[in-house]
C-alpha atoms as an extended CHARMM CRD file, in Angstrom:
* protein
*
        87  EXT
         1         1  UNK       CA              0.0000000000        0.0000000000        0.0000000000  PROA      1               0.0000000000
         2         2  UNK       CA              3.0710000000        2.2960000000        1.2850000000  PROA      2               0.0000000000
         3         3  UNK       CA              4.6240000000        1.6550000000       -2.3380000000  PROA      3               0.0000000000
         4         4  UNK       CA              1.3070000000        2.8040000000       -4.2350000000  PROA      4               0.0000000000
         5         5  UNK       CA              0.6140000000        5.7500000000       -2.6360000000  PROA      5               0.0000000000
         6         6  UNK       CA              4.6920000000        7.0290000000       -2.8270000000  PROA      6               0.0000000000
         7         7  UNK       CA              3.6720000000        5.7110000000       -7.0030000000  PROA      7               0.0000000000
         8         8  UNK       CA              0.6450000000        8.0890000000       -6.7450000000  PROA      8               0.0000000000
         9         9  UNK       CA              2.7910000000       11.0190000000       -5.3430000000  PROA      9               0.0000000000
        10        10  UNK       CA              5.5140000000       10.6750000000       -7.3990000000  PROA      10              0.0000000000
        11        11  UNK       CA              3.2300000000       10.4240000000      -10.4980000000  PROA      11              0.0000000000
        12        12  UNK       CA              1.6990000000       13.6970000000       -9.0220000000  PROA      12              0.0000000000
        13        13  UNK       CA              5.4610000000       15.4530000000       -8.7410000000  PROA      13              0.0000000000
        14        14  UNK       CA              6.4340000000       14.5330000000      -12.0300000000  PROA      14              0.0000000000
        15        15  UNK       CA              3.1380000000       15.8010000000      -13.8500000000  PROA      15              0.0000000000
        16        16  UNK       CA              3.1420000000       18.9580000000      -12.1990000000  PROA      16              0.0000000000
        17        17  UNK       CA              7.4710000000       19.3380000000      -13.3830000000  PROA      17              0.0000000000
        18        18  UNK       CA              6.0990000000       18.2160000000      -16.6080000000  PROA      18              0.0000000000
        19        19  UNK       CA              3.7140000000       21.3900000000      -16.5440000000  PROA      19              0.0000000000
        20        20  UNK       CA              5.7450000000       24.0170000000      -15.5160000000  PROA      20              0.0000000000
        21        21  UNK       CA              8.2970000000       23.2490000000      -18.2500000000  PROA      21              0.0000000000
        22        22  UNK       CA              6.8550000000       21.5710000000      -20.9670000000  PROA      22              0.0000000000
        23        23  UNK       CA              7.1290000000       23.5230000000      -24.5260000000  PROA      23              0.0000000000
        24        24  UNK       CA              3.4290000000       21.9400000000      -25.2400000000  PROA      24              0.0000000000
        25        25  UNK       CA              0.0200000000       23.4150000000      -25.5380000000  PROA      25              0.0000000000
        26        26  UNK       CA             -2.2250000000       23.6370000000      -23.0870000000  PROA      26              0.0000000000
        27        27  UNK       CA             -4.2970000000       21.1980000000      -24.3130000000  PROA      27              0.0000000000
        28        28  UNK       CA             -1.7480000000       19.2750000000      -25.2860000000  PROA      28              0.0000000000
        29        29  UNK       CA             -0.3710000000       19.2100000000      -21.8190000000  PROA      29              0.0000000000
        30        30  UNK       CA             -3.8290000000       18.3940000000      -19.9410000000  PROA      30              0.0000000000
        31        31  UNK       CA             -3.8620000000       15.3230000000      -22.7630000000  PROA      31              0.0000000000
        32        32  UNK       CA             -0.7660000000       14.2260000000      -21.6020000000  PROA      32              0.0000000000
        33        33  UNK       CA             -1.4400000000       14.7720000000      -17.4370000000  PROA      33              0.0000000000
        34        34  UNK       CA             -5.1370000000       12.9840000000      -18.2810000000  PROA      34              0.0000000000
        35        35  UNK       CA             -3.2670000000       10.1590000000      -19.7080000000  PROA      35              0.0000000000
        36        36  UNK       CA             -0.6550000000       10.3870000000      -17.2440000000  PROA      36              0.0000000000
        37        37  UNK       CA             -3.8630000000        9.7620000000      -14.6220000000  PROA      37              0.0000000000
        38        38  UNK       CA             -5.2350000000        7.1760000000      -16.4990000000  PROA      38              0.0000000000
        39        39  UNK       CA             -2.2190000000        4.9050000000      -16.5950000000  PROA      39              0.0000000000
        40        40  UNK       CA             -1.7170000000        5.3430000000      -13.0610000000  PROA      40              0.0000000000
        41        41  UNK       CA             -5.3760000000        4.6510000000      -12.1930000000  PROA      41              0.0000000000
        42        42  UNK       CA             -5.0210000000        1.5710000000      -14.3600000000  PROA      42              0.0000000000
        43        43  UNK       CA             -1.7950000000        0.7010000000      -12.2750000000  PROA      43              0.0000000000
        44        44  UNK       CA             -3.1030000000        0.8380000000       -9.0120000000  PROA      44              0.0000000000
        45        45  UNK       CA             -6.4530000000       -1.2150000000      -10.1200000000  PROA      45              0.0000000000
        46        46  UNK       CA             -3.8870000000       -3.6710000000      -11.4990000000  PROA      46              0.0000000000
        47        47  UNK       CA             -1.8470000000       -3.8670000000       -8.5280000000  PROA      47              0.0000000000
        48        48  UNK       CA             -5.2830000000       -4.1300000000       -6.3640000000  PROA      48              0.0000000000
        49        49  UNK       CA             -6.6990000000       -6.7170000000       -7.8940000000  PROA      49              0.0000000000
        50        50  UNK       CA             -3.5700000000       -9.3370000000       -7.8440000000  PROA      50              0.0000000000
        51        51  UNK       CA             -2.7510000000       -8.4790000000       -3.7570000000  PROA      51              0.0000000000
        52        52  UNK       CA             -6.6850000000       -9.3710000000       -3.7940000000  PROA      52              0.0000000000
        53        53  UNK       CA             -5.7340000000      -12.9630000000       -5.3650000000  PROA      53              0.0000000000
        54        54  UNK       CA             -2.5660000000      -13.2290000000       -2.8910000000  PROA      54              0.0000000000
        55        55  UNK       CA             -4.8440000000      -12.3410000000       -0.2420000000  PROA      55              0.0000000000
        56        56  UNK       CA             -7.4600000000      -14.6220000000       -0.6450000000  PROA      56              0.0000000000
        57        57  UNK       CA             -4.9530000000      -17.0180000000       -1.3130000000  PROA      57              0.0000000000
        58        58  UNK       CA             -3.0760000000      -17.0180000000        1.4480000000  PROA      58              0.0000000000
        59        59  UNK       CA             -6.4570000000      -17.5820000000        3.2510000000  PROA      59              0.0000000000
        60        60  UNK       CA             -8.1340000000      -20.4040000000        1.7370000000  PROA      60              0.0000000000
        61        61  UNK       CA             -4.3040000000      -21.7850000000        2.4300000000  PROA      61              0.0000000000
        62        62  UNK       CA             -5.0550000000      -20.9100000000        6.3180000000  PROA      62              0.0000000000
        63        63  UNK       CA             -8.4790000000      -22.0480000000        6.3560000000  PROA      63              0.0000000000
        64        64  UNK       CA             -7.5750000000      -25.3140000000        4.9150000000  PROA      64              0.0000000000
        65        65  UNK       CA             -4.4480000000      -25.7490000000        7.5120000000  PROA      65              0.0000000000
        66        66  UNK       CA             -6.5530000000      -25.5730000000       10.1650000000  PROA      66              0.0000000000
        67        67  UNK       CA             -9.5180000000      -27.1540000000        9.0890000000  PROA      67              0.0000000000
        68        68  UNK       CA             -6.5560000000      -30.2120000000        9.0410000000  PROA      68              0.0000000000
        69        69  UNK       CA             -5.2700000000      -29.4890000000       12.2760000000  PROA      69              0.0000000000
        70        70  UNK       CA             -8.7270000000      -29.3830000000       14.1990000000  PROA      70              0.0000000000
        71        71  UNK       CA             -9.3620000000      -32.6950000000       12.0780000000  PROA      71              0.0000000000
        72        72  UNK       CA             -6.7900000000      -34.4200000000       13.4070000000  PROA      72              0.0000000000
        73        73  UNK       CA             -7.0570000000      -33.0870000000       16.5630000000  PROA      73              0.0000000000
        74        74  UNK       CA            -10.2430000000      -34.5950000000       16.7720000000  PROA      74              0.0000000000
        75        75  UNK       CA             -9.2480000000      -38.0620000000       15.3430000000  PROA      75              0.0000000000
        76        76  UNK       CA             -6.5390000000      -38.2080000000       18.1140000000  PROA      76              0.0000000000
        77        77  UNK       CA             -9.2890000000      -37.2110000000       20.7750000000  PROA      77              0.0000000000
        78        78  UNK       CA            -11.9260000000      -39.9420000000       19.7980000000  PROA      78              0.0000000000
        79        79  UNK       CA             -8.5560000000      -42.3990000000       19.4600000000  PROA      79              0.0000000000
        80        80  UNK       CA             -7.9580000000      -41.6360000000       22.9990000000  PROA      80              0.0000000000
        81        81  UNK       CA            -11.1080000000      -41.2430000000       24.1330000000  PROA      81              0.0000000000
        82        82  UNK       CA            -12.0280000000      -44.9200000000       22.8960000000  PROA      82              0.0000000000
        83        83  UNK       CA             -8.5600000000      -46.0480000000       24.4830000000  PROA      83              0.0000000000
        84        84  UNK       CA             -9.3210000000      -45.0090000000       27.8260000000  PROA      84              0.0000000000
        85        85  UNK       CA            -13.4870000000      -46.3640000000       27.3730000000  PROA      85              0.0000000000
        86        86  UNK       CA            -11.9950000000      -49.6280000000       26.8960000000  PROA      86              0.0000000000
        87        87  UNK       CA             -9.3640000000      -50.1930000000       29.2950000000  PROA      87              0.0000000000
């Protein structure tokens, strides 16, 4: 998140350089910054969506670990449970 939002503000720094001494046209130059925008938008959406996957990821991965651990947790329970009914 840190590295977007130092993106964003760099973006921001250089568009506003890019302003004061560009040799363009006016509308030339908002062109150019509204592109600039747009790419950057684009970026961060990108970048978004794939922590989104590595997010979810990383907890159906959890999920699934302990869904195994409180299985066998309760295998080794009944085990011992049924070892000490019978002795």
């Amino acid at each position: 998140m840190k590295s977007l939002f130092m993106l964003l503000i760099g973006a921001g720094m250089g568009t506003a350089l890019g302003m004061m001494f560009a040799p363009r046209s006016g509308e030339e130059t908002r062109n150019n910054v509204a592109n600039a925008v747009n790419e950057g938008i684009d970026y961060g959406k990108q970048k978004t969506q794939e922590w989104g996957q590595k997010a979810g990821q990383q907890a159906r991965k959890i999920a699934s670990d302990v869904r195994d651990q409180v299985s066998d947790a309760t295998q080794e329970g009944t085990r011992q449970y049924r070892e000490a009914k019978s002795s």
